[in-house]
SERO-4910 file (N, C-alpha, C, O; in steps of 0.05 Angstrom, whole numbers):
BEGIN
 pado doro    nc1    nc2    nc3   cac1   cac2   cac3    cc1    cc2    cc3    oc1    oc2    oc3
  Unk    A   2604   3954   2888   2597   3938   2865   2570   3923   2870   2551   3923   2854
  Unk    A   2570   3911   2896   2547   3903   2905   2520   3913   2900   2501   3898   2893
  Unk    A   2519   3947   2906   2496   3971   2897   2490   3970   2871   2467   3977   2867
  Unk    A   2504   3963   2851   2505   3964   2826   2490   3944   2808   2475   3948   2790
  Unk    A   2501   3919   2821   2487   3893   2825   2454   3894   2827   2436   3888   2811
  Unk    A   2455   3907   2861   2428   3907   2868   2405   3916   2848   2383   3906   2842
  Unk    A   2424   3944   2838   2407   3965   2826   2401   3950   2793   2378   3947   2786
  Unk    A   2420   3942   2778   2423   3924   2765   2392   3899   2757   2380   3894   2736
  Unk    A   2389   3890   2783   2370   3869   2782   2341   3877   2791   2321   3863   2789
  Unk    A   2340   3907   2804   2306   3923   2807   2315   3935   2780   2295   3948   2780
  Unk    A   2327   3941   2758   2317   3952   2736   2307   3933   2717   2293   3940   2697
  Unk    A   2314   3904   2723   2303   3880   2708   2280   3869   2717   2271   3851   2702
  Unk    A   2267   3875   2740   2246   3870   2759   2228   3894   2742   2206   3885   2735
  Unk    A   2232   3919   2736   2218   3945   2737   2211   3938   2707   2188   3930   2702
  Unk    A   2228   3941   2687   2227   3930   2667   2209   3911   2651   2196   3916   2631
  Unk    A   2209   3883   2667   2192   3872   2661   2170   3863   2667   2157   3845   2656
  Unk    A   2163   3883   2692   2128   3895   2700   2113   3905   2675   2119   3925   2663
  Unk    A   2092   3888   2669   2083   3900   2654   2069   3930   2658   2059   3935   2680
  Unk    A   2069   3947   2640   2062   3968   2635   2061   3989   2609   2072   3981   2589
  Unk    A   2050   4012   2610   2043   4021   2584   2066   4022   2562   2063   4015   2538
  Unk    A   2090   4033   2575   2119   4024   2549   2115   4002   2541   2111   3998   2517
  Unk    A   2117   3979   2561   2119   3953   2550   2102   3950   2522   2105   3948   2497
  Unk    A   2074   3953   2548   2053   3942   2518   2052   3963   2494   2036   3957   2476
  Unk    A   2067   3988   2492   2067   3994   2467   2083   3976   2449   2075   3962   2430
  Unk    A   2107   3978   2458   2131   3959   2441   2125   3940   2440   2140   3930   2423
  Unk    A   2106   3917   2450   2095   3900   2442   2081   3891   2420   2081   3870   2407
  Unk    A   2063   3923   2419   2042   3926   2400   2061   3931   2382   2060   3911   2368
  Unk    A   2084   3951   2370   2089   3949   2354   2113   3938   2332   2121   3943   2309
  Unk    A   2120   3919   2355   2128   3892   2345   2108   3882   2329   2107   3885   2305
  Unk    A   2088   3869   2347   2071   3856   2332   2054   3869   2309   2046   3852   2292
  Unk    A   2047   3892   2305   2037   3904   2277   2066   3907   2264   2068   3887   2251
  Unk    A   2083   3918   2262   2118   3925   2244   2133   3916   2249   2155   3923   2239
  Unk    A   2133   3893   2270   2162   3876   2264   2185   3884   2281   2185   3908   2284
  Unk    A   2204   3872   2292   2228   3876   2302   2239   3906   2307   2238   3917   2329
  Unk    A   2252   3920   2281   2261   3947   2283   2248   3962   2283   2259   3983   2286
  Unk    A   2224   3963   2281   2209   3987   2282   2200   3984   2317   2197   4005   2330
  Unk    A   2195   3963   2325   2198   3959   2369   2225   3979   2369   2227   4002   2377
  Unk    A   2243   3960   2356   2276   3976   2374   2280   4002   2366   2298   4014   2378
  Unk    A   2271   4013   2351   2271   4037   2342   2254   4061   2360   2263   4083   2363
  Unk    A   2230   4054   2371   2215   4064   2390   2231   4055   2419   2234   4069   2439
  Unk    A   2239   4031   2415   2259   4022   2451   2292   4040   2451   2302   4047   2473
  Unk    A   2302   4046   2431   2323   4065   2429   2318   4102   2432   2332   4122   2430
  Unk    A   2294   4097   2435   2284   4122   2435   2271   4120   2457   2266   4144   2459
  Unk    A   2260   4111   2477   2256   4106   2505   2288   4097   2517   2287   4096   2541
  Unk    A   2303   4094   2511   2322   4090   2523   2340   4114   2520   2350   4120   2541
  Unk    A   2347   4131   2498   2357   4156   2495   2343   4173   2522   2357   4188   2536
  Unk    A   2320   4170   2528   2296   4192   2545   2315   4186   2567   2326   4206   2578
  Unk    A   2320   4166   2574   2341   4163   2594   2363   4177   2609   2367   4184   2632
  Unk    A   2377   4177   2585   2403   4209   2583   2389   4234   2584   2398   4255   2594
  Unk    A   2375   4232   2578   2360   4261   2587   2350   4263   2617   2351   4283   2632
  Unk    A   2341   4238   2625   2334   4241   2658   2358   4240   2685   2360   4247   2708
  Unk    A   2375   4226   2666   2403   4231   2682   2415   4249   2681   2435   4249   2696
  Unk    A   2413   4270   2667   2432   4288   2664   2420   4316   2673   2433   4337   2671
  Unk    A   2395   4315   2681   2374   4324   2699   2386   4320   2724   2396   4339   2737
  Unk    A   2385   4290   2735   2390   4289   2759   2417   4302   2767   2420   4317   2787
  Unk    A   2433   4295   2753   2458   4305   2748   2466   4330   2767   2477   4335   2789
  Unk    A   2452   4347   2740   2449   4381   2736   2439   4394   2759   2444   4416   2768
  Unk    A   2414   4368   2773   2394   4383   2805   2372   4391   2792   2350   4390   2804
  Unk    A   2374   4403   2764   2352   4413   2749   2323   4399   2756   2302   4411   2762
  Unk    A   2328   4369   2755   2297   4350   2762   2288   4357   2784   2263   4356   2786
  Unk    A   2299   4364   2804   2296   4363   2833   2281   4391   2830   2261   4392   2843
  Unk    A   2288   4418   2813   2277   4442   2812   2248   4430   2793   2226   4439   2801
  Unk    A   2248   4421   2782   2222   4417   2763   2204   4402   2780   2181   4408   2774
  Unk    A   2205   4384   2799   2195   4369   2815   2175   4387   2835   2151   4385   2841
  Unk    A   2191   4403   2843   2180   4425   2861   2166   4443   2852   2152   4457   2866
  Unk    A   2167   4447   2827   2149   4467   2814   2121   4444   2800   2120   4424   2786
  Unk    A   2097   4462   2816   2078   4445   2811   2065   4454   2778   2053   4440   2761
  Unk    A   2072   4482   2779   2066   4496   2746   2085   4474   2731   2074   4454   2721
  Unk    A   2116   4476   2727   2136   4467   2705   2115   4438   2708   2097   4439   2691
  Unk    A   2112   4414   2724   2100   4390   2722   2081   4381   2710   2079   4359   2699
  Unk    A   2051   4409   2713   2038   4405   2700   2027   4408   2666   2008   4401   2652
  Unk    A   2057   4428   2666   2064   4446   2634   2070   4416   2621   2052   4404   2609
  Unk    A   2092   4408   2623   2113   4387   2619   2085   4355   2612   2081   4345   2590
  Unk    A   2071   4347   2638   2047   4339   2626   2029   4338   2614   2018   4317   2607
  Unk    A   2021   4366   2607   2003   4370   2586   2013   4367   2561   1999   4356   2544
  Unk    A   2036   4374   2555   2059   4376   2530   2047   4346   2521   2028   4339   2508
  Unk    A   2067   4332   2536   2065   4302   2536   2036   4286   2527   2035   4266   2512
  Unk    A   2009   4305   2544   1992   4283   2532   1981   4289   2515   1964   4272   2509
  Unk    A   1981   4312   2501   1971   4327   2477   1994   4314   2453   1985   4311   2431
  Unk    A   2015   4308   2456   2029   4293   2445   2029   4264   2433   2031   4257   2409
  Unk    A   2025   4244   2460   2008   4226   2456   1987   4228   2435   1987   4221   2412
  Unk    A   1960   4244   2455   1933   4245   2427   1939   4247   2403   1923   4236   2388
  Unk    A   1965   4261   2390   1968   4270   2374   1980   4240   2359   1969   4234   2337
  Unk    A   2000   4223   2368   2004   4203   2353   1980   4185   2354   1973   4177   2332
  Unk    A   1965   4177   2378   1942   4169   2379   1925   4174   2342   1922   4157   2325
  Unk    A   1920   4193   2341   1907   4207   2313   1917   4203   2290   1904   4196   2270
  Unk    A   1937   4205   2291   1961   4202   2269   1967   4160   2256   1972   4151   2233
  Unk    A   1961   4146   2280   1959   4119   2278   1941   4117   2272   1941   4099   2255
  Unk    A   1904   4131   2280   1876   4114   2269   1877   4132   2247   1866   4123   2226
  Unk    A   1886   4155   2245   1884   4166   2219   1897   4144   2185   1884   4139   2165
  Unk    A   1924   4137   2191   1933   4125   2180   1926   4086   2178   1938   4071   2162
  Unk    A   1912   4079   2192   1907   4057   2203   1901   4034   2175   1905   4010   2180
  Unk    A   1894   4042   2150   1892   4023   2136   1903   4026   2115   1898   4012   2095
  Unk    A   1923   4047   2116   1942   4044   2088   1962   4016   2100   1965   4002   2120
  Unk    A   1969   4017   2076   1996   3996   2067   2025   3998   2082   2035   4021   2079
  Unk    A   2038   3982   2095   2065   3989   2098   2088   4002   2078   2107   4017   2084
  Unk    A   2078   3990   2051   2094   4000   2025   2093   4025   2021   2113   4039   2016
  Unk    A   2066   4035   2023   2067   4063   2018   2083   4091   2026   2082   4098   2049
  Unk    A   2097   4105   2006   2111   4133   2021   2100   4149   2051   2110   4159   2071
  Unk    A   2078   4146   2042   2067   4159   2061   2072   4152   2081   2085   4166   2096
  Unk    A   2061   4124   2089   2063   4099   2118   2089   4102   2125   2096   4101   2149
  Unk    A   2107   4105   2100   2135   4098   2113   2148   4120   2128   2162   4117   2148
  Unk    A   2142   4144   2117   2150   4165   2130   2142   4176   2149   2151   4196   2161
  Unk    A   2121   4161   2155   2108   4168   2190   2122   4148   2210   2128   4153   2233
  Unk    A   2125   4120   2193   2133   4097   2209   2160   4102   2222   2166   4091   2243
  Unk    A   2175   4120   2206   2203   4126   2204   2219   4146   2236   2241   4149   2246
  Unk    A   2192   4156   2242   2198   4166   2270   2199   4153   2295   2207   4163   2316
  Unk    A   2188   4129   2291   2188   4129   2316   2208   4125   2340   2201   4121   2363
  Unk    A   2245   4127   2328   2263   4129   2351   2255   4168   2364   2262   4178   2386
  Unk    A   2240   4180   2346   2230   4202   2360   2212   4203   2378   2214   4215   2400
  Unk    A   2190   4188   2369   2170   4190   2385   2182   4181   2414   2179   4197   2433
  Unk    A   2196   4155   2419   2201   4147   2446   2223   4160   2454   2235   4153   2474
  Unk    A   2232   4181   2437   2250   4207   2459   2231   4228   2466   2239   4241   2484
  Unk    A   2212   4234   2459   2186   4263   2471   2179   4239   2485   2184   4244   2509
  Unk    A   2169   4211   2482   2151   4202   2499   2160   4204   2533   2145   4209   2551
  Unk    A   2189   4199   2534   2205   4197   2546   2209   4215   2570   2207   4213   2594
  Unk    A   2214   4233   2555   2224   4261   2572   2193   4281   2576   2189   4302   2587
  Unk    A   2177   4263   2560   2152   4298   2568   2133   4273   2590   2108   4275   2592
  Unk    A   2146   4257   2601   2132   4245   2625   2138   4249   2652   2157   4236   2662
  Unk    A   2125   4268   2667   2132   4268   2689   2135   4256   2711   2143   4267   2731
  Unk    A   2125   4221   2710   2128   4202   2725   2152   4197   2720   2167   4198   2739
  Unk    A   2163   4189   2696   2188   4182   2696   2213   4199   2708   2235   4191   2715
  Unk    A   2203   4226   2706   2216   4243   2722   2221   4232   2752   2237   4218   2765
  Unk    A   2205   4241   2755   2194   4228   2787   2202   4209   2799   2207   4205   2823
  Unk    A   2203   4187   2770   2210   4160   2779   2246   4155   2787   2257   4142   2805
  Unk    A   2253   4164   2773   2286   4169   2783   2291   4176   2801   2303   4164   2818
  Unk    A   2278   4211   2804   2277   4215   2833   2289   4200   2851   2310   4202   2863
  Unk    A   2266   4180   2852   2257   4164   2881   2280   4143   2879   2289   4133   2899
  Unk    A   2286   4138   2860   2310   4106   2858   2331   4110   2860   2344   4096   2875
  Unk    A   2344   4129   2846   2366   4139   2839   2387   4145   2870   2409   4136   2878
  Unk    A   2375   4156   2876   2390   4169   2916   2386   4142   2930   2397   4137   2952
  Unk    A   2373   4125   2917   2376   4099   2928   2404   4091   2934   2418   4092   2954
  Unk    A   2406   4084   2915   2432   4070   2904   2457   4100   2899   2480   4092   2904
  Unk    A   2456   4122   2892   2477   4130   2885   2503   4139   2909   2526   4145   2905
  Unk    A   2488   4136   2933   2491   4155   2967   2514   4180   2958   2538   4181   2954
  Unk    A   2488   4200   2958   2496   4226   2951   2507   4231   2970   2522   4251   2965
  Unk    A   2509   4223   2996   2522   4237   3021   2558   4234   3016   2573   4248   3030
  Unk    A   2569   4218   2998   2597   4210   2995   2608   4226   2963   2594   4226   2943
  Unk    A   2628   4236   2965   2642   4245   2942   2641   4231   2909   2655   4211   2907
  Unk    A   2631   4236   2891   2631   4229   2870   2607   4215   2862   2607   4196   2847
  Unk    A   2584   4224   2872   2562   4218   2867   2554   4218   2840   2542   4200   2829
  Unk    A   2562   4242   2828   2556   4249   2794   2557   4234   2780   2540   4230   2763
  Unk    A   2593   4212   2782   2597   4194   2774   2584   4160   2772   2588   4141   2757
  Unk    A   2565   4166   2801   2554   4137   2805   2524   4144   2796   2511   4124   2792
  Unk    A   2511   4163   2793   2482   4174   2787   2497   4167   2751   2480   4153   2739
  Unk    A   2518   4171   2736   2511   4166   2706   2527   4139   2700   2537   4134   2678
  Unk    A   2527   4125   2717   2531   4096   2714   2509   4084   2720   2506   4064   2707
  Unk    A   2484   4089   2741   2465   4079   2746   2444   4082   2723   2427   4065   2720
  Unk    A   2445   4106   2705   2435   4115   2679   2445   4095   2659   2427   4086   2646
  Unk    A   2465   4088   2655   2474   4073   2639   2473   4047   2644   2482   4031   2628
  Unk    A   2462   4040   2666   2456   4004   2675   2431   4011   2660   2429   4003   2636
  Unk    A   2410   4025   2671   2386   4020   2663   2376   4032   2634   2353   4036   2628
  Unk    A   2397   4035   2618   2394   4042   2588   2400   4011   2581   2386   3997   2566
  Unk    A   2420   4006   2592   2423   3972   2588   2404   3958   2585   2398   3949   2563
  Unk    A   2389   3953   2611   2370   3940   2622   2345   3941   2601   2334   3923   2588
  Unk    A   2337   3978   2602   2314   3982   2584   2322   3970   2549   2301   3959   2541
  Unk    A   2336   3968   2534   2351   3956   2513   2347   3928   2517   2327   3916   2507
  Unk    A   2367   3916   2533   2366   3887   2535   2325   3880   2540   2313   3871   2521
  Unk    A   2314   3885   2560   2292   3872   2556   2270   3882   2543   2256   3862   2537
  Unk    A   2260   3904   2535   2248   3907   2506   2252   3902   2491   2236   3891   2475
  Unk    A   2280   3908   2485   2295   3891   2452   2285   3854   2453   2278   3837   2437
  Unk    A   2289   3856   2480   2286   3817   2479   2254   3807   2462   2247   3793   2443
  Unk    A   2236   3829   2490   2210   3818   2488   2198   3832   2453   2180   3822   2439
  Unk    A   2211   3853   2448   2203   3859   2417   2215   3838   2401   2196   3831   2387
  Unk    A   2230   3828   2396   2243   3804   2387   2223   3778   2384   2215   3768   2363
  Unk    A   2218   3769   2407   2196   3747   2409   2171   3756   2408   2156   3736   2408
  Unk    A   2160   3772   2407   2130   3780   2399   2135   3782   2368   2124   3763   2357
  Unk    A   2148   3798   2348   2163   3798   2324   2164   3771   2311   2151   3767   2290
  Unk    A   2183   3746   2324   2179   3718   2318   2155   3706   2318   2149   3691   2301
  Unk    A   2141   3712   2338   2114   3690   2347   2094   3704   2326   2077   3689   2316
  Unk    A   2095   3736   2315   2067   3744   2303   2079   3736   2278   2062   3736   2260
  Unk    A   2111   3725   2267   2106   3737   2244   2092   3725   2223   2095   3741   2204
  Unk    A   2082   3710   2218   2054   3690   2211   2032   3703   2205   2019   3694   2186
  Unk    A   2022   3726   2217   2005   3742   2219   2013   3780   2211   1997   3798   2216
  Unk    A   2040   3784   2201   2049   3800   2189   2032   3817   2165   2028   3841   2164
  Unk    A   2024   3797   2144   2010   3813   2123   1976   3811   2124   1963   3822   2106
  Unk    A   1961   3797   2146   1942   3798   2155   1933   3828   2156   1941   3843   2174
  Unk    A   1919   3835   2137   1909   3860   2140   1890   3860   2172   1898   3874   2190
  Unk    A   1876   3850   2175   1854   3853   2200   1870   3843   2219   1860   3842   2241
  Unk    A   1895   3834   2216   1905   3827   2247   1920   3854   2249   1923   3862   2271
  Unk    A   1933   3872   2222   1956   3897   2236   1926   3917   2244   1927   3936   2260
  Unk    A   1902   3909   2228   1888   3927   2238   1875   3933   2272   1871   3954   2285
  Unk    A   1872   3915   2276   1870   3903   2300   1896   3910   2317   1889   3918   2339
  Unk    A   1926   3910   2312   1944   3926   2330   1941   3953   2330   1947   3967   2349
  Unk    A   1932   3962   2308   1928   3989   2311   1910   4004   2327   1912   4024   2341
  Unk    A   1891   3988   2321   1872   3999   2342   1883   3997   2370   1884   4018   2384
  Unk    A   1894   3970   2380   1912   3968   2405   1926   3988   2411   1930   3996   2434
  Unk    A   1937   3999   2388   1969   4021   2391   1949   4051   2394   1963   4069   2403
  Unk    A   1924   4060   2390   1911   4082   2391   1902   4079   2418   1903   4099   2432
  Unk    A   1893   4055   2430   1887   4054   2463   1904   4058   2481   1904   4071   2501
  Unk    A   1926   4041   2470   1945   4047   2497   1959   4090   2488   1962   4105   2507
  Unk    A   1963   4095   2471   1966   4120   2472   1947   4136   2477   1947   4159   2470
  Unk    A   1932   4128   2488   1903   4133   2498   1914   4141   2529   1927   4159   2540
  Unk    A   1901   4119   2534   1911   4113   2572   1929   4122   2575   1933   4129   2598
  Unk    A   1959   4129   2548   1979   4141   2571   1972   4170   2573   1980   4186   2591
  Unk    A   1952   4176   2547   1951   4212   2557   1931   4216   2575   1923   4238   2583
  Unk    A   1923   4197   2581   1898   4201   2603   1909   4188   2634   1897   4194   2655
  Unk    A   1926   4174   2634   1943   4179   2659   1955   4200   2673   1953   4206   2696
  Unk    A   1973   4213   2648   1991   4227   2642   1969   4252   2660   1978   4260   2682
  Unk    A   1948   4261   2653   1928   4286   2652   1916   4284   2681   1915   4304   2695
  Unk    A   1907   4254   2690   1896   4245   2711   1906   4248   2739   1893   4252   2760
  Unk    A   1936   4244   2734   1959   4233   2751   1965   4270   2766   1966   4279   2789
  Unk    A   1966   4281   2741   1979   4312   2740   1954   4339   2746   1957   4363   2750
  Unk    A   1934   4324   2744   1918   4347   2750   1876   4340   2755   1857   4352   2746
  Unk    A   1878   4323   2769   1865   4303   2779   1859   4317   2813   1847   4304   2830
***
């Protein structure tokens, strides 16, 4: 229980390092408000179940080693990115009201499931944590690798949901400010920026 604990309180440490998830859901709290953050944080948190069930399977551990599958899987990912990148300055000064806006707005528990799974750090990043805490050397490992998945679906929920919450409260004042959502947007086209240019840097650099 103790391990659990431990593991428990580095996913709340990891969490609330800032970094590029963060400051997306930040950003789009602060341009759309509450559900449209948790909507992109339920969809980074789904990516989750997909990396556990990887580890699960051994499958990650085969993709890891293949330097082709890593760099396929990255490129996916940051051509992906660019692609919402485009899709946000493209759309950048319509209206929230509009059909149009809404039906793009409307994905994004998608977007943070591709964002999710076509990252190969986060791959990676389990990897390295996961055998931490699960000690594969003892019987029933499977079972403690998708409990450790499920703390940190927690974790990822509880504190994005939190910090989308209070960025959501503190902007909402600045909600129908045309030049202030314009101004997140531009924010929300940089950081999907940097992540496909990490993403490309990291992987084939």
């Amino acid at each position: 229980m103790s391990g659990y604990f431990s593991f428990f309180i580095t996913s709340i440490l990891l969490a609330i390092t800032p970094g590029p998830d963060v400051l997306l859901v930040v950003a789009i709290a602060a341009k759309e408000g509450f559900k449209r953050a948790m909507q992109l944080t339920l969809g980074l948190a789904t990516g989750v179940i997909f990396h556990t069930t990887l580890i699960i399977l051994g499958v990650s551990a085969v993709i890891s080693a293949s330097p082709v599958a890593m760099k396929f899987i990255a490129l996916f990912g940051a051509v992906y990115l660019l692609y919402l990148a485009w899709m946000t300055w493209k759309h950048r000064m319509q209206q929230i009201q509009t059909d149009e806006t809404a039906q793009i707005q409307g994905s994004y528990y998608g977007r943070g499931v591709v964002m999710n799974i076509t990252n190969p750090k986060v791959l990676l990043f389990f990897l390295a944590l996961f055998p931490q805490f699960a000690q594969l050397e003892q019987p029933g490992y499977h079972v403690r690798i998708a409990l450790l998945g499920l703390i940190f679906i927690i974790v990822t929920v509880m504190v994005f949901g939190g910090l989308a919450w209070l960025t959501a409260k503190s902007t909402q004042g600045f909600m129908q400010n045309t030049k202030f959502k314009l101004t997140m947007d531009y924010i929300t086209v940089a950081i999907f920026m940097i992540l496909a240019g990490l993403l490309l840097y990291s992987n084939f650099a």
